[in-house]
C-alpha positions as CSV (number, residue, x, y, z in Angstrom):
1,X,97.2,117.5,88.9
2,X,95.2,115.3,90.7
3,X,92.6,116.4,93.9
4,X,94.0,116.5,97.6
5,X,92.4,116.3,100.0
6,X,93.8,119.0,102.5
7,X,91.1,118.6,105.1
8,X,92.6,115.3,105.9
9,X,95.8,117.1,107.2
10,X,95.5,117.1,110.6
11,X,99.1,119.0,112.6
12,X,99.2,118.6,116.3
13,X,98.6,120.8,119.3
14,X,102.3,122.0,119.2
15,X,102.7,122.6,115.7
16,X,99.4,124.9,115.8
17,X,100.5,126.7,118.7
18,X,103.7,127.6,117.0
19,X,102.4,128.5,113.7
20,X,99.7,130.6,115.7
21,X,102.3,132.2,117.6
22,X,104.7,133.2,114.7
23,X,101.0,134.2,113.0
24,X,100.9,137.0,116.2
25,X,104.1,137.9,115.6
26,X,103.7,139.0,112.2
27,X,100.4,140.6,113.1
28,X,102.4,142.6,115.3
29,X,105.3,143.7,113.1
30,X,105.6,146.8,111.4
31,X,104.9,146.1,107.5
32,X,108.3,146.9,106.9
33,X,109.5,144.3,109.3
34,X,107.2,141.2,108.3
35,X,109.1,139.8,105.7
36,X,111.5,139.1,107.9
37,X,109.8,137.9,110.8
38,X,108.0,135.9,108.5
39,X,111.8,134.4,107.4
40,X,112.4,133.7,111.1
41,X,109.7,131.3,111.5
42,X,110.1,128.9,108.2
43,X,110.7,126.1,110.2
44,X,107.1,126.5,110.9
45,X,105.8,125.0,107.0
46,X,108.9,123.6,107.2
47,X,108.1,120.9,109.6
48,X,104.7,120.2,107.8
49,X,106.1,119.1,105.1
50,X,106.2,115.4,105.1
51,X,102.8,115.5,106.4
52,X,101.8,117.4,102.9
53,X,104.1,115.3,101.5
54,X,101.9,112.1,102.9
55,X,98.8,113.3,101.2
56,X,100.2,113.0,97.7
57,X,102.4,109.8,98.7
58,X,105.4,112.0,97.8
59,X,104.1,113.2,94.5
60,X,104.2,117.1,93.8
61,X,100.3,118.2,93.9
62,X,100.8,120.2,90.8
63,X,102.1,117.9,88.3
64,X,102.2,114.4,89.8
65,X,105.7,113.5,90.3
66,X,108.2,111.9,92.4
67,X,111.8,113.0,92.9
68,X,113.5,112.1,95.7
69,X,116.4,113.4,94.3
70,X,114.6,117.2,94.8
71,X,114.5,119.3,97.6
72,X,111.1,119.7,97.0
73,X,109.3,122.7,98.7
74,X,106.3,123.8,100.6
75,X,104.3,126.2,98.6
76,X,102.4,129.0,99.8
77,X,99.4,128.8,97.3
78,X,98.8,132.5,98.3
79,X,102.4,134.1,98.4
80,X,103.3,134.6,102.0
81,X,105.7,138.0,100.7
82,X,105.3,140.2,97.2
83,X,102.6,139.2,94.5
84,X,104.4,139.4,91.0
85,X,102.5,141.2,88.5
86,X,100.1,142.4,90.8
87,X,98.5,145.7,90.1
88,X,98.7,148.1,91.9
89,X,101.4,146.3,93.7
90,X,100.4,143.8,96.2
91,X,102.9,142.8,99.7
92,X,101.6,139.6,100.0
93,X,99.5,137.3,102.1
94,X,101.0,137.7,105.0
95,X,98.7,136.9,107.2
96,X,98.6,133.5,105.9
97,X,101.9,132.5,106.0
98,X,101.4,130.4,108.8
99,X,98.2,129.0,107.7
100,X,98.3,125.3,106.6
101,X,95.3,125.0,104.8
102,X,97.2,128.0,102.3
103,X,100.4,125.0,101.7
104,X,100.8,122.9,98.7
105,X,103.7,120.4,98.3
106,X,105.7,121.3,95.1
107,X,108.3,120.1,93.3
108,X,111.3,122.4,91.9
109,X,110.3,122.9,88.7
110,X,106.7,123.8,89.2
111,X,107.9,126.0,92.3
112,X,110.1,127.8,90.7
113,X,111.1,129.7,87.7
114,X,113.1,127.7,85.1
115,X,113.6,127.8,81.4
116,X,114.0,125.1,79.1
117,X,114.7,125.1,75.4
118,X,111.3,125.6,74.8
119,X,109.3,126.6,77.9
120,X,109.7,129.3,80.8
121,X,107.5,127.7,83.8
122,X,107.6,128.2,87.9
123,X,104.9,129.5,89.8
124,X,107.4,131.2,92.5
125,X,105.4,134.7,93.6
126,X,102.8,134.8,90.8
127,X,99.2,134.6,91.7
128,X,97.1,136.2,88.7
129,X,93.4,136.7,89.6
130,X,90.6,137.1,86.8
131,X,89.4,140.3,88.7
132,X,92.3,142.3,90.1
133,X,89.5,144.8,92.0
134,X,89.0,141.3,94.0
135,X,92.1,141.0,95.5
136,X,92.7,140.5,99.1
137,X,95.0,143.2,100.7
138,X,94.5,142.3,104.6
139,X,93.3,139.9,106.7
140,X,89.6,141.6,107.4
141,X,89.1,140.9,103.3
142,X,87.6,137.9,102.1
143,X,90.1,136.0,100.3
144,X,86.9,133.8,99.0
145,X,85.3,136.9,96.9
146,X,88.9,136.4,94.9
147,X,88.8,134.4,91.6
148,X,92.6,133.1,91.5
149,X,93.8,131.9,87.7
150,X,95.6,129.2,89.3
151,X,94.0,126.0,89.6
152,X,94.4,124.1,92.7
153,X,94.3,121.0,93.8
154,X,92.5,121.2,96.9
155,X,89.6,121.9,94.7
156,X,87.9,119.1,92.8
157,X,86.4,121.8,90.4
158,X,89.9,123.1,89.6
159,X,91.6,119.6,89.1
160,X,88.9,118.3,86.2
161,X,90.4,121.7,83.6
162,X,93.2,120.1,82.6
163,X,93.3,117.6,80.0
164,X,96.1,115.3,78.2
165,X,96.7,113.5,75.6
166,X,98.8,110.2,74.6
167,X,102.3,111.8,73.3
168,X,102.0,113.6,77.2
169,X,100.9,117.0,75.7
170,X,98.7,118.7,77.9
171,X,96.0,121.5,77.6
172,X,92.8,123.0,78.8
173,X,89.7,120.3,78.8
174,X,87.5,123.3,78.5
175,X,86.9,125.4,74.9
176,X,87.4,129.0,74.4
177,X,83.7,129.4,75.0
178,X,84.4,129.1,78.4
179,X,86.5,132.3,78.9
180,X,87.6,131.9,82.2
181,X,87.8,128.3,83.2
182,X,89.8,127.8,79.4
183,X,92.5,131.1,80.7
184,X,92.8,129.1,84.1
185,X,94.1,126.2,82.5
186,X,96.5,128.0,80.4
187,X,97.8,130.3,83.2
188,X,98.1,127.1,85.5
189,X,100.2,124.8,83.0
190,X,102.6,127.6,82.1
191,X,102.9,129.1,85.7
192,X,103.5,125.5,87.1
193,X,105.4,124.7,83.9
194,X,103.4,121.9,82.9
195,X,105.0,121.8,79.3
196,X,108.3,121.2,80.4
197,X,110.0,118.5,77.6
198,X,111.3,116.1,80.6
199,X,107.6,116.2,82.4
200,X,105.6,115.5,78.5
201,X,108.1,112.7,77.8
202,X,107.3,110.8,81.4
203,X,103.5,111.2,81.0
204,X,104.2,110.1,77.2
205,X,106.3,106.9,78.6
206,X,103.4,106.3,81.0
207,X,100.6,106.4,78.8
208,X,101.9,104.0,76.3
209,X,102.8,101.4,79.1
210,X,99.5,102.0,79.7
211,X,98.2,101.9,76.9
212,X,99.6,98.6,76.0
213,X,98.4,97.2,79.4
214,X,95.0,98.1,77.8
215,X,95.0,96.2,74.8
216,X,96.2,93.4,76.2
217,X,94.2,93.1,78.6
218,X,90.9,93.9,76.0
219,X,92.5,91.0,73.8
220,X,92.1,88.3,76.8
221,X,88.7,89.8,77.1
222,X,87.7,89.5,73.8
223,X,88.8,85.5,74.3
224,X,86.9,85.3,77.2
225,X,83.9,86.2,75.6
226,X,84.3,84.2,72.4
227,X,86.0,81.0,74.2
228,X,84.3,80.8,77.9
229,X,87.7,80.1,78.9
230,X,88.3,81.2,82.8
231,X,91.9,81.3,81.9
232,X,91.8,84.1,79.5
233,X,89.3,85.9,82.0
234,X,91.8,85.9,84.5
235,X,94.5,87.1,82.3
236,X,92.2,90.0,81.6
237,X,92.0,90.3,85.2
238,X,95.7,90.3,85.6
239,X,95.7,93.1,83.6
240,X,92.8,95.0,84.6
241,X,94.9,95.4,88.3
242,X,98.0,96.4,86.7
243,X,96.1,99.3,85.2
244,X,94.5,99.9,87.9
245,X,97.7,100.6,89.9
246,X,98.5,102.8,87.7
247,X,95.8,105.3,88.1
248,X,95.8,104.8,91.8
249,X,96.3,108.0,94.0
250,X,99.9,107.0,94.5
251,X,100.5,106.5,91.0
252,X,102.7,109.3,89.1
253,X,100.8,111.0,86.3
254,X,97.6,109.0,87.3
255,X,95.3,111.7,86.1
256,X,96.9,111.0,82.7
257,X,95.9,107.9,82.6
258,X,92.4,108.5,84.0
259,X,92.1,110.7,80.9
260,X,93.4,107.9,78.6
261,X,91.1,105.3,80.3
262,X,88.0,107.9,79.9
263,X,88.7,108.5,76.3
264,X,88.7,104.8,75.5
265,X,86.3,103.7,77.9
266,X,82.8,104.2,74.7
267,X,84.9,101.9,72.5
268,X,86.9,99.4,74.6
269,X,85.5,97.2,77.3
270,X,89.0,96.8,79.6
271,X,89.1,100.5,79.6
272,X,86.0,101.1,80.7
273,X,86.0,98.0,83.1
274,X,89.0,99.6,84.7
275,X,87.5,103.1,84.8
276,X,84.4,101.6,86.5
277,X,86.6,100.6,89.3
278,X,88.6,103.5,90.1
């Protein structure tokens, strides 16, 4: 997961007057009825979506991918109809269903529920909160008194709780000491199905590219350094870009390799030259 910026997502004058139209509409409806109306209007977040798609460069903002293969989705952050697991039961955010700020560009498999051999994953409806008496029920309650268990990428404290290491594993990068930041990382890689075996083994393939971009590019550094040679500096700078490119914004998994770059960075010069950079 790495941080988007959402305030950079600027829809025009029509597409706010229809989403703040369809937004009246629902207002309007009888609760029974606003699931439906809400239904009629999709084309609304539907026609947002390559512009959430443009902030990521086509990645999913939950776990960094690209798949053009996927119908990927918009997801309401906030569920736009009924909150699983919500006690007492919960009808939704309705009143943001129309609200662009509330979309996140998803993938399938972190949208919605799958199983693997060894992972169930997709965040779908859920939306745990650490304080259920916080919970938003209207639009006159301040959705910013809730504490939501899901970590989102539009917030730069959210995106630095998740850590990973080089076989593509992934876990909290907070201890058990801190209670709730350490359960928001756990509810946030299982819920977005973080652990699926096809999304470790891509990070795990991207890391040890990476990783062998690294120490190839310290080994031309080390000669540079020993040798004055401006040949093997450049080499090193060869290198150094290639790395680079892979923990650019555009880069899939490049929050993985940030972590990789950070945790060699005391001991090895190209890391932390590259790291330096970024």
């Amino acid at each position: 997961m790495r941080y988007i910026n959402i305030r950079d997502l600027s829809p025009d004058a029509p597409w706010k007057q229809a989403a703040s139209d369809a937004a009246k509409a629902v207002r309007e409806a009888q609760p029974a009825e606003r699931t439906k109306v809400i239904n009629d209007h999709q084309d609304i977040w539907k026609d947002i979506k390559e512009a959430l798609w443009a902030l990521s460069y086509g990645k999913c903002w939950y776990c960094e991918s690209i798949d053009p293969r996927s119908d990927n989705a918009v997801d309401h952050y906030r569920p736009k109809g009924n909150v699983r697991g919500a006690e007492p039961p919960h009808s939704g955010y309705w009143w943001l269903a129309f609200e662009c700020k509330n979309y996140r560009f998803s993938c399938t498999f972190c949208n919605t529920i799958r199983k693997s051999a060894t992972t169930v994953g997709g965040k779908q409806d859920y939306f745990p909160l650490w304080d259920e008496n916080k919970r938003a029920k209207c639009d006159a309650d301040d959705i910013e008194e809730e504490l939501p268990l899901l970590l989102d990428p539009t917030k730069i404290s959210d995106v630095r709780l998740i850590a990973f290491a080089e076989d593509g594993s992934i876990g909290p990068a907070v201890d058990k000491t801190q209670e709730r930041e350490y359960r928001m990382a756990g509810e946030t890689i299982t819920r977005y199905h973080l652990r699926h075996p096809v999304l470790k083994e891509r990070r795990a393939v991207t890391l040890k590219d990476v990783r062998e971009l690294i120490e190839d590019a310290e080994k031309h550094l080390a000669r540079y350094v020993r040798n004055k040679n401006p040949v093997e500096r450049n080499t090193a700078e060869e290198f150094f870009q290639k790395i680079r490119k892979r923990a650019a914004p555009n880069a899939e998994y490049s929050m993985a390799v940030k972590h990789l770059l950070a945790g060699l960075a005391p001991t090895n010069d190209a890391a932390r030259s590259v790291l330096e950079s970024l």
